[in-house]
SELUMTOR-663512 format. One record per residue (C-alpha): x, y, z; residue in three letters. Coordinates in nm, 2 decimals. Layout:
# SELUMTOR-663512
+--------+--------+--------+--------+
:     c1 :     c2 :     c3 : residu :
+--------+--------+--------+--------+
:      X :      Y :      Z :    ALA :
...
+--------+--------+--------+--------+
This chain:
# SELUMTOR-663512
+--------+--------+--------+--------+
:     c1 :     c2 :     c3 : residu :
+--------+--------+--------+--------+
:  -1.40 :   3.28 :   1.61 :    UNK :
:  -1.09 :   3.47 :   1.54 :    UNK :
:  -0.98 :   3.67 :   1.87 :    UNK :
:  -0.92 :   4.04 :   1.80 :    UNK :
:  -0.54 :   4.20 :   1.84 :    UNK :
:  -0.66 :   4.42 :   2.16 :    UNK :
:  -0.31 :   4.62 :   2.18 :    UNK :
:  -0.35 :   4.74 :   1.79 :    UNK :
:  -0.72 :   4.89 :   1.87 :    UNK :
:  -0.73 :   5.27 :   1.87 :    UNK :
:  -0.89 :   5.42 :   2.20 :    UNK :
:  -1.23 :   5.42 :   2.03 :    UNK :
:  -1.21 :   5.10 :   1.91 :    UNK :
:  -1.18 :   4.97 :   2.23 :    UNK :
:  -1.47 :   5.15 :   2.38 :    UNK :
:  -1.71 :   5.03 :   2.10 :    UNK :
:  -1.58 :   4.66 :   2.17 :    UNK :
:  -1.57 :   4.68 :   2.55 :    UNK :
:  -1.97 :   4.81 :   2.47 :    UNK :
:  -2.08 :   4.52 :   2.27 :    UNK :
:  -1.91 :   4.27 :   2.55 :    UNK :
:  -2.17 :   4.49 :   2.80 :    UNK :
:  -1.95 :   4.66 :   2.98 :    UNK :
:  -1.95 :   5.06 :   3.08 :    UNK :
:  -1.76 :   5.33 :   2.86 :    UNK :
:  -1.53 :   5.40 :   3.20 :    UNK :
:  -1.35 :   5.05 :   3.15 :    UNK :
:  -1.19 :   5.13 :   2.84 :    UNK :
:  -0.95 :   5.42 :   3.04 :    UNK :
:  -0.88 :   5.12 :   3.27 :    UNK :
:  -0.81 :   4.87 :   2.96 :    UNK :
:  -0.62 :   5.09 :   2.77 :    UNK :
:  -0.37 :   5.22 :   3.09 :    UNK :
:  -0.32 :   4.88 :   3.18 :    UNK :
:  -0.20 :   4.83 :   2.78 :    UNK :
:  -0.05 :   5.13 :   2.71 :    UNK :
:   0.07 :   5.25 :   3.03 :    UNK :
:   0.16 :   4.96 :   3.23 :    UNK :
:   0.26 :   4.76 :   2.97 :    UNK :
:   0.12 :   4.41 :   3.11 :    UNK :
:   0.18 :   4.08 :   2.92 :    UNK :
:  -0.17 :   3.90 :   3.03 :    UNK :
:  -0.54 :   4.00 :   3.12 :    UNK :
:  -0.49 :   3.84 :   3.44 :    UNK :
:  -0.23 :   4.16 :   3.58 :    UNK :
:  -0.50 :   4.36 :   3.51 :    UNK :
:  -0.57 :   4.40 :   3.87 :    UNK :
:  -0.89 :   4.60 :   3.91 :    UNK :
:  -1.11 :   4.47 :   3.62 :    UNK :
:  -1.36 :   4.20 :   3.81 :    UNK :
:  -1.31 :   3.88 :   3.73 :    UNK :
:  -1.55 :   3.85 :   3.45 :    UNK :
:  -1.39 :   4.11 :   3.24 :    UNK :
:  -1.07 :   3.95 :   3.25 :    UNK :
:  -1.24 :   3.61 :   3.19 :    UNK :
:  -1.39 :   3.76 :   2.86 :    UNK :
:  -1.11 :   3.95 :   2.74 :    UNK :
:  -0.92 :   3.61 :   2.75 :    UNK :
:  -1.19 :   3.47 :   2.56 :    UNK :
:  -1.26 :   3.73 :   2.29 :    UNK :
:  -0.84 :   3.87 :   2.24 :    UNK :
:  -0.51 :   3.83 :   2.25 :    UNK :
:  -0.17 :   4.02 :   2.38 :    UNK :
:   0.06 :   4.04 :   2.10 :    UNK :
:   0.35 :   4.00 :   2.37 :    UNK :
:   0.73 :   3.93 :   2.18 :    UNK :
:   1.00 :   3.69 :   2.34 :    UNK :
:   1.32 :   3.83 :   2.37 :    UNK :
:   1.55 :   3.61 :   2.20 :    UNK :
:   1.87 :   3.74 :   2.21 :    UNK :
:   2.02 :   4.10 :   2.36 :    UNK :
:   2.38 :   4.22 :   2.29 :    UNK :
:   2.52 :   4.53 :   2.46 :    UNK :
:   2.82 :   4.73 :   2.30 :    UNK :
:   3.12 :   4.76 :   2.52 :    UNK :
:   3.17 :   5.08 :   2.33 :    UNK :
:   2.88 :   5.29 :   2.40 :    UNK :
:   2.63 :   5.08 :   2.60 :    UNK :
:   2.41 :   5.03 :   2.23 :    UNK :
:   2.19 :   4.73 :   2.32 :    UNK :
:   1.99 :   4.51 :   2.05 :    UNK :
:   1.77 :   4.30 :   2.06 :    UNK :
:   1.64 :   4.01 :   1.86 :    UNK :
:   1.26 :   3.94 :   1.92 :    UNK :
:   1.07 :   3.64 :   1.85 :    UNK :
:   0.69 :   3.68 :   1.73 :    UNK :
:   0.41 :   3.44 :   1.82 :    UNK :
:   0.45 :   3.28 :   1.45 :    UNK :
:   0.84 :   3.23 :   1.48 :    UNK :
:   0.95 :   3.56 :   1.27 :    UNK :
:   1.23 :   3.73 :   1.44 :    UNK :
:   1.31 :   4.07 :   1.42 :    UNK :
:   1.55 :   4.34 :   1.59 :    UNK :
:   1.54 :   4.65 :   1.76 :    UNK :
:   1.83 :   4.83 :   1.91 :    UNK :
:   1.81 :   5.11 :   2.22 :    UNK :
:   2.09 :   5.42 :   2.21 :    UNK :
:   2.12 :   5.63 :   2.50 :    UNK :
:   2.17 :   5.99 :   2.44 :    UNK :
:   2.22 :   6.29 :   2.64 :    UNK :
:   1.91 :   6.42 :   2.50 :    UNK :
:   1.74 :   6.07 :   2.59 :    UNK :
:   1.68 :   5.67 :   2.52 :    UNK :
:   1.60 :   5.64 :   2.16 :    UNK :
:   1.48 :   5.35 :   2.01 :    UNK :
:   1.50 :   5.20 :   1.66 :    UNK :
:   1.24 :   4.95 :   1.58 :    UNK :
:   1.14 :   4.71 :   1.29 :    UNK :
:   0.82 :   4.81 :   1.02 :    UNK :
:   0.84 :   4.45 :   0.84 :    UNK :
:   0.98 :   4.10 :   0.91 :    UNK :
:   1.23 :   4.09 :   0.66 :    UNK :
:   1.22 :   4.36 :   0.37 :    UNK :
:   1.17 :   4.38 :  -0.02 :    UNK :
:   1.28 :   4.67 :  -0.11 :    UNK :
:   1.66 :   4.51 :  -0.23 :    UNK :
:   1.90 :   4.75 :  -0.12 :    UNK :
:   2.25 :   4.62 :  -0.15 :    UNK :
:   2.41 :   4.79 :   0.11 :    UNK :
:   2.15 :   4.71 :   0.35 :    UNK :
:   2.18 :   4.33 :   0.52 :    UNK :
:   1.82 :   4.34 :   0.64 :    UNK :
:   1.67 :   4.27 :   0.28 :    UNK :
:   1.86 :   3.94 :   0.17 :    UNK :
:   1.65 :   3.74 :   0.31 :    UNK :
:   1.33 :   3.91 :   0.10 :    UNK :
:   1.02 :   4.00 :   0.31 :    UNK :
:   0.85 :   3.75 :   0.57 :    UNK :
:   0.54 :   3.97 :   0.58 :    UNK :
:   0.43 :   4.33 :   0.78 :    UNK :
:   0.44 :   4.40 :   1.15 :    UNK :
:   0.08 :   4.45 :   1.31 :    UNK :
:   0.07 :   4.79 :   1.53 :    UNK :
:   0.08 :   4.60 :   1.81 :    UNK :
:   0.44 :   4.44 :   1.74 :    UNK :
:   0.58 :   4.74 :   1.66 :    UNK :
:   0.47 :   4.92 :   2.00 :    UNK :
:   0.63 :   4.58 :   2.17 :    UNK :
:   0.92 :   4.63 :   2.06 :    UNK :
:   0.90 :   4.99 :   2.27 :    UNK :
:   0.74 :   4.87 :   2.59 :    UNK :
:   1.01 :   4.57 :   2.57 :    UNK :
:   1.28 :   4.76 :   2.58 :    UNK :
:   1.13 :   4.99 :   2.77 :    UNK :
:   1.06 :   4.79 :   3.07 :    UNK :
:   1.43 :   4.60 :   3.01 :    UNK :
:   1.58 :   4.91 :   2.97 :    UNK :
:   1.49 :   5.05 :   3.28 :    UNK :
:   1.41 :   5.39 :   3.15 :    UNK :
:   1.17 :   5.61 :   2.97 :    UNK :
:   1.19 :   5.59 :   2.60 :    UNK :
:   1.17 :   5.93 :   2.46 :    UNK :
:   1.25 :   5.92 :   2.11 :    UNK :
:   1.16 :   5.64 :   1.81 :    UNK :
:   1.32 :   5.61 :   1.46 :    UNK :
:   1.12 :   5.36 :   1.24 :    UNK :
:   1.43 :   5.27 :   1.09 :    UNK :
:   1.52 :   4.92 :   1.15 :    UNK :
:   1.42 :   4.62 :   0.91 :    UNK :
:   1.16 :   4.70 :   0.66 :    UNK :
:   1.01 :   4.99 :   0.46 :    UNK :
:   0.74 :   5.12 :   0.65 :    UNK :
:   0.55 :   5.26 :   0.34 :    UNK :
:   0.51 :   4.90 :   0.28 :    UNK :
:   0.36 :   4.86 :   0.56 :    UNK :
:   0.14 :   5.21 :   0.55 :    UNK :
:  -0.19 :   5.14 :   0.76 :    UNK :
:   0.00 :   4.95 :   1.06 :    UNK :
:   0.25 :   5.25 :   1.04 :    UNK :
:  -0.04 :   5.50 :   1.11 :    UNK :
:  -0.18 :   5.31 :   1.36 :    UNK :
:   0.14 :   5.28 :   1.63 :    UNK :
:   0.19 :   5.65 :   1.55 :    UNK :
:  -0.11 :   5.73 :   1.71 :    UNK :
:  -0.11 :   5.46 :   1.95 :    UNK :
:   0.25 :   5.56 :   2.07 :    UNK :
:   0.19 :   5.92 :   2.10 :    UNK :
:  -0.19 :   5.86 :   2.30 :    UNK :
:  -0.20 :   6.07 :   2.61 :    UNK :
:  -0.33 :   5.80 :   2.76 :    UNK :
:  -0.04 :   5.55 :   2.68 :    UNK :
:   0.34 :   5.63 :   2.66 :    UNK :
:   0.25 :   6.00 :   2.50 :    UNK :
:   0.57 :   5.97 :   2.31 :    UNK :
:   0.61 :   6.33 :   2.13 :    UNK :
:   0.52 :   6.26 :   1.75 :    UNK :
:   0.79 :   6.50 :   1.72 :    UNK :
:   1.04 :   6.33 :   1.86 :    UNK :
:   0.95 :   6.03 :   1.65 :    UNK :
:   1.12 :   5.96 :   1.28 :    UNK :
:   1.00 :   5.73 :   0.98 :    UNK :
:   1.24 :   5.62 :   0.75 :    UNK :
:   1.16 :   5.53 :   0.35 :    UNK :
:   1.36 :   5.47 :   0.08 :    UNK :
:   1.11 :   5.65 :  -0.12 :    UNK :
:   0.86 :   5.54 :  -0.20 :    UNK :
:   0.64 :   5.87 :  -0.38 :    UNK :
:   0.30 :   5.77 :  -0.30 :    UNK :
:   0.33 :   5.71 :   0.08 :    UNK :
:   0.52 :   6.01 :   0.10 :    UNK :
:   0.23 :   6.21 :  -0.03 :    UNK :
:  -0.05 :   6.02 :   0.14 :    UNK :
:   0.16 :   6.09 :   0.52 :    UNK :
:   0.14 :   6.43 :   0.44 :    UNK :
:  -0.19 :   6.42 :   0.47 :    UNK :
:  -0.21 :   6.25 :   0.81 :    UNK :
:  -0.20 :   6.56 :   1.01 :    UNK :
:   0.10 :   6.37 :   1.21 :    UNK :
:   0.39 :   6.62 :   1.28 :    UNK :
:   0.70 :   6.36 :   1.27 :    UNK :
:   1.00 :   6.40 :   1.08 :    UNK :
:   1.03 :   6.25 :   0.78 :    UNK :
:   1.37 :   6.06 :   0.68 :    UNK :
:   1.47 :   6.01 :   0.31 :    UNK :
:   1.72 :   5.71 :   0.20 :    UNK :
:   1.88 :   5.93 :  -0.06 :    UNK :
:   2.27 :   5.78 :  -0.09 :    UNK :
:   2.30 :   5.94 :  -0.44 :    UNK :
:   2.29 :   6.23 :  -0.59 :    UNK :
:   2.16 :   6.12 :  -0.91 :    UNK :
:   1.95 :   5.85 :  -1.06 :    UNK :
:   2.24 :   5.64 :  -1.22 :    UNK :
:   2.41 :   5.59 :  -0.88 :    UNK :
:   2.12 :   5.53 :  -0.72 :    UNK :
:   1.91 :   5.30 :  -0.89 :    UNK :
:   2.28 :   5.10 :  -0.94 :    UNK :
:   2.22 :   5.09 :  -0.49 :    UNK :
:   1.86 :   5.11 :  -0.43 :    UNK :
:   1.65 :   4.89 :  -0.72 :    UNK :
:   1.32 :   5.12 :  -0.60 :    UNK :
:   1.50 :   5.43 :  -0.79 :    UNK :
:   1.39 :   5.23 :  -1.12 :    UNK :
:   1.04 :   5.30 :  -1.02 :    UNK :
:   1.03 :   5.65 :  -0.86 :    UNK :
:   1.32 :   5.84 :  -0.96 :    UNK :
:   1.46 :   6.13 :  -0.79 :    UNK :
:   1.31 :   6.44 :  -0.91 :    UNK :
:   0.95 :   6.23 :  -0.82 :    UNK :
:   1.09 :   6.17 :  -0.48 :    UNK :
:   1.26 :   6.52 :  -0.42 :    UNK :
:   0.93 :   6.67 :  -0.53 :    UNK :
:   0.73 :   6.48 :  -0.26 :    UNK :
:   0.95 :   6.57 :  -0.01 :    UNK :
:   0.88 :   6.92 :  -0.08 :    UNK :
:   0.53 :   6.81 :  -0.04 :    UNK :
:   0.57 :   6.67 :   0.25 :    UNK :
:   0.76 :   6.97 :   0.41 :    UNK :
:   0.51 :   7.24 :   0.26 :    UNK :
:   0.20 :   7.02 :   0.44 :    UNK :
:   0.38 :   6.93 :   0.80 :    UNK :
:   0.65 :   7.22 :   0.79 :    UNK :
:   0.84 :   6.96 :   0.96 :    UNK :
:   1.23 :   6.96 :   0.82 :    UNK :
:   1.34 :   6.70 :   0.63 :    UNK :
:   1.62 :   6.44 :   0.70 :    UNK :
:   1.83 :   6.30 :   0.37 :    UNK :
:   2.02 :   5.98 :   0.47 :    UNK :
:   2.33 :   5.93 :   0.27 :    UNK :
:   2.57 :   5.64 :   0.35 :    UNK :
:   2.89 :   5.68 :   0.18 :    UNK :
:   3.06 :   5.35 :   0.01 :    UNK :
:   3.42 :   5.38 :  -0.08 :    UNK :
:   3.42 :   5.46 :  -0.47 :    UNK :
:   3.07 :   5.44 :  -0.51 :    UNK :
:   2.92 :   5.75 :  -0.42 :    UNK :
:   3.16 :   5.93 :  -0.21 :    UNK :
:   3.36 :   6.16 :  -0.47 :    UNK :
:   3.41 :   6.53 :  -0.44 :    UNK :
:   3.21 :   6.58 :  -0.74 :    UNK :
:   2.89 :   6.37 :  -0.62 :    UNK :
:   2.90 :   6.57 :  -0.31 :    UNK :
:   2.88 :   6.94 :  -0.51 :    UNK :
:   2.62 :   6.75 :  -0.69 :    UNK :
:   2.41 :   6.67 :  -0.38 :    UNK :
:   2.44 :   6.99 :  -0.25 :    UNK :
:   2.28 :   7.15 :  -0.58 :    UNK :
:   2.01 :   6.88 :  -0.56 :    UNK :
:   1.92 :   6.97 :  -0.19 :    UNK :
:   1.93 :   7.33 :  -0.21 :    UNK :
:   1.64 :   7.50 :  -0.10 :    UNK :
:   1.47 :   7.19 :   0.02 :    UNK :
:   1.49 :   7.22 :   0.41 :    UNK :
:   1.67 :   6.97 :   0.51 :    UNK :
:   1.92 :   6.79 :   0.68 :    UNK :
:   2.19 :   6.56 :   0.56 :    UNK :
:   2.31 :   6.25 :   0.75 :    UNK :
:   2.61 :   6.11 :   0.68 :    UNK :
:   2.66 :   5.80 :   0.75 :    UNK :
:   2.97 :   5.56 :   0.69 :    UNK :
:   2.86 :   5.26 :   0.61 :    UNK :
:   2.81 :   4.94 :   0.79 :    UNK :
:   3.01 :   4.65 :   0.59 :    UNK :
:   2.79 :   4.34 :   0.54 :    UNK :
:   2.99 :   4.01 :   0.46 :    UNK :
:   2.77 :   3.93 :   0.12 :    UNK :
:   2.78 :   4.24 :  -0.01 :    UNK :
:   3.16 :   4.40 :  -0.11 :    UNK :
:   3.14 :   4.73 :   0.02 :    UNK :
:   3.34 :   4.91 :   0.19 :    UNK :
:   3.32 :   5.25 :   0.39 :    UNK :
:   3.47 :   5.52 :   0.30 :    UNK :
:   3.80 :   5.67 :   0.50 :    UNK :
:   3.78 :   5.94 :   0.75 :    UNK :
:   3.96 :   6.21 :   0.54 :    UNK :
:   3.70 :   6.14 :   0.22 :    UNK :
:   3.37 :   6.16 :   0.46 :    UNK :
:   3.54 :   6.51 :   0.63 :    UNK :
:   3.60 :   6.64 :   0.28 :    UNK :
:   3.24 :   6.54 :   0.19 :    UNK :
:   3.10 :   6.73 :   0.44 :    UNK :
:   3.29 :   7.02 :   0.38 :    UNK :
:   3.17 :   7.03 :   0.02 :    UNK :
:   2.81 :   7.04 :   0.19 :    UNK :
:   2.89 :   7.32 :   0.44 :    UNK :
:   3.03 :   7.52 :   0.23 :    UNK :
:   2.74 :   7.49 :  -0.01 :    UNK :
:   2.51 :   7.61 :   0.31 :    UNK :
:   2.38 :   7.23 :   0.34 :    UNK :
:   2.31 :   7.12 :   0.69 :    UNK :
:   2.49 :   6.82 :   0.77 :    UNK :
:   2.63 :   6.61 :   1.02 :    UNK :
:   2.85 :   6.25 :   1.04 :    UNK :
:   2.64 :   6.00 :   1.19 :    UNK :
:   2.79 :   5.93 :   1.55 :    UNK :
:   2.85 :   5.51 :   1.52 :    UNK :
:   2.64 :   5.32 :   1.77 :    UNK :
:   2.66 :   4.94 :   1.87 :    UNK :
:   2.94 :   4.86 :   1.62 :    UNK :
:   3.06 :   4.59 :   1.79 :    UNK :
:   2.74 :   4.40 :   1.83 :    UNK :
:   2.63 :   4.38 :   1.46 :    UNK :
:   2.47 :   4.74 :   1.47 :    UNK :
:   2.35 :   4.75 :   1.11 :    UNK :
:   2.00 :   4.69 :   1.02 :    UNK :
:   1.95 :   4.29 :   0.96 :    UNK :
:   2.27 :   4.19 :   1.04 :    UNK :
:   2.19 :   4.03 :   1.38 :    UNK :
:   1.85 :   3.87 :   1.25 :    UNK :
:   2.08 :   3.73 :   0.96 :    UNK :
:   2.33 :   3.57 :   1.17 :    UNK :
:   2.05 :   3.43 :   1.44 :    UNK :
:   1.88 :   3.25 :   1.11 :    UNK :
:   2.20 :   3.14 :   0.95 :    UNK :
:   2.26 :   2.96 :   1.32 :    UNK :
:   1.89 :   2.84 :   1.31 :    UNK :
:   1.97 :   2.68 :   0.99 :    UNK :
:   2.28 :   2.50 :   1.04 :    UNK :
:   2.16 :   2.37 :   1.40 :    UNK :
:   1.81 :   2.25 :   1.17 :    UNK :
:   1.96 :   2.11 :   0.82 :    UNK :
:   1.68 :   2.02 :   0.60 :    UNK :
:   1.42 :   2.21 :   0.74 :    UNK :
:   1.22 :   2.48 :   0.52 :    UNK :
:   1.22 :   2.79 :   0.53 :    UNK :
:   0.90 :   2.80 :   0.70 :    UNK :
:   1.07 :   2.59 :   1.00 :    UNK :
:   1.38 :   2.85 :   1.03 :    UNK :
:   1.20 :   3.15 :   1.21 :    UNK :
:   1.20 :   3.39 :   0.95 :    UNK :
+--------+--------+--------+--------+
């Protein structure tokens, strides 16, 4: 018999299996804190269950529990990242940034990705397959307990698309933000797509007040779909109009991401063209300079073009601000650490499959 992910199971969920195993509705409060709250890596911390309980949980589930692999901390701003190994092998990474407003997190939706963006080192080598809920709140309570602090904000922005990954995605939400668990604000918690139109409409049904983040990084389709291969299928004005969607349905502000390449999409003119694109759209731009990956021959743009960007913006009446550069000296863009772990994998394995290489 197949054991059942306990960590993924909503609150109810856990009652109605907790029933059928003969046991009273009270133990699913105890279950669930012990999950949720105190984060525990095996049935047997859970201290005042009786023995039997414990004995059948074993029997019946597993704890989705990650190994840490590898943890780098920046000398520059204290960024740390991780590199965690699932129970099948897969790595992925998370990284921690503290901020004066609090420890954010930025966690992984997908082993791998598909999605093909070639500024983005996370997605060269393709998609491995989707994170269950339960590896996704890991990577929180990991760092969490590592990190010695409270986590108090999340950005599902590492590896992977999470619309790709839509039902798993809904799930942590509302595990994550459970009063009985870590209660993490679903305000203070950010998804990140690179647009992909029919998730965006289906979230904004969810009733789930987070903020929405859009991978824009071009003001037109040309541009874009020459950066982002998923522009061929939904196309901006597709995108922009579920945005507007989204906002109209949640009321929450939208975020545009926009990372500026040298001579690519970083020109006074395609900055007067974003603004007239994101007029009237309440939002936010974030721009971010970006993160050079060694396959692909980009190369961020120089301080005085990214200050002259944002000027066009302001001046326009767009909201935007220069992403502050976090954990640069530890591989801090999305992939790049998973990509370099794999690549020493490989050359300390020659021969082996893919399957053999941990991701």
């Amino acid at each position: 018999m197949e054991k059942t992910d306990i960590k993924s199971l909503s609150f109810p969920e856990l009652e109605g299996l907790l029933l059928e195993m003969g046991e009273k509705p009270y133990r699913a409060g105890q279950v669930f804190g012990w999950l949720h709250q105190k984060l525990v890596t095996d049935f047997g911390q859970m201290a005042n269950l009786p023995q039997r309980l414990r004995k059948g949980l074993e029997e019946n589930c597993f704890l989705a529990v990650l190994e840490t692999a590898e943890v780098k901390v920046s000398r520059i701003d204290n960024t740390c990242k991780y590199l965690f190994r699932l129970a099948d092998g897969n790595v992925i990474e998370s990284v921690r940034m503290q901020y004066h407003h609090g420890c954010s997190v930025c966690i992984s939706s997908q082993a791998g990705c598909r999605m093909g963006c070639r500024f983005c080192a996370s997605t060269l080598e393709g998609l491995e397959r989707n994170l269950t809920a339960s590896e996704m709140l890991e990577q929180v309570y990991r760092i969490q307990q590592q990190g010695g602090g409270r986590v108090s904000h999340i950005v599902i922005m590492g590896s992977g698309e999470p619309f790709d990954n839509y039902e798993n995605i809904v799930r942590f939400l509302r595990l994550v933000s459970d009063e009985r668990g870590l209660n993490i604000s679903l305000r203070n918690i950010t998804v990140s797509t690179c647009g992909i139109v029919p998730g965006i409409r289906r979230f904004a049904e969810e009733g789930l007040p987070v903020t929405l983040a859009l991978s824009l990084h071009a003001p037109n389709d040309k541009v874009r779909q020459k950066l982002m291969p998923v522009a061929k299928t939904y196309p901006l004005d597709e995108v922009l109009a579920a945005c507007r969607e989204y906002f109209e349905k949640t009321g929450r502000r939208l975020t545009f991401e926009y990372s500026l390449v040298k001579g690519v999409n970083d020109n006074p003119g395609e900055a007067a063209a974003l603004a007239r694109l994101l007029k009237g759209l309440h939002g936010h731009v974030n721009l971010i300079p970006v993160n050079p990956v060694r396959e692909r021959d980009f190369v961020r743009s120089d301080k005085r073009a990214i200050q002259e960007f944002k000027e066009i913006l302001e001046r326009a009446g767009i909201a935007v601000t220069i992403r502050r550069e976090m954990g640069r000296d530890i591989q801090g863009a999305c992939g790049q650490l998973r990509r370099s772990f794999l690549e020493k994998q490989a050359d300390r394995s020659p021969g082996l499959g893919k399957e053999n290489e941990g991701g």
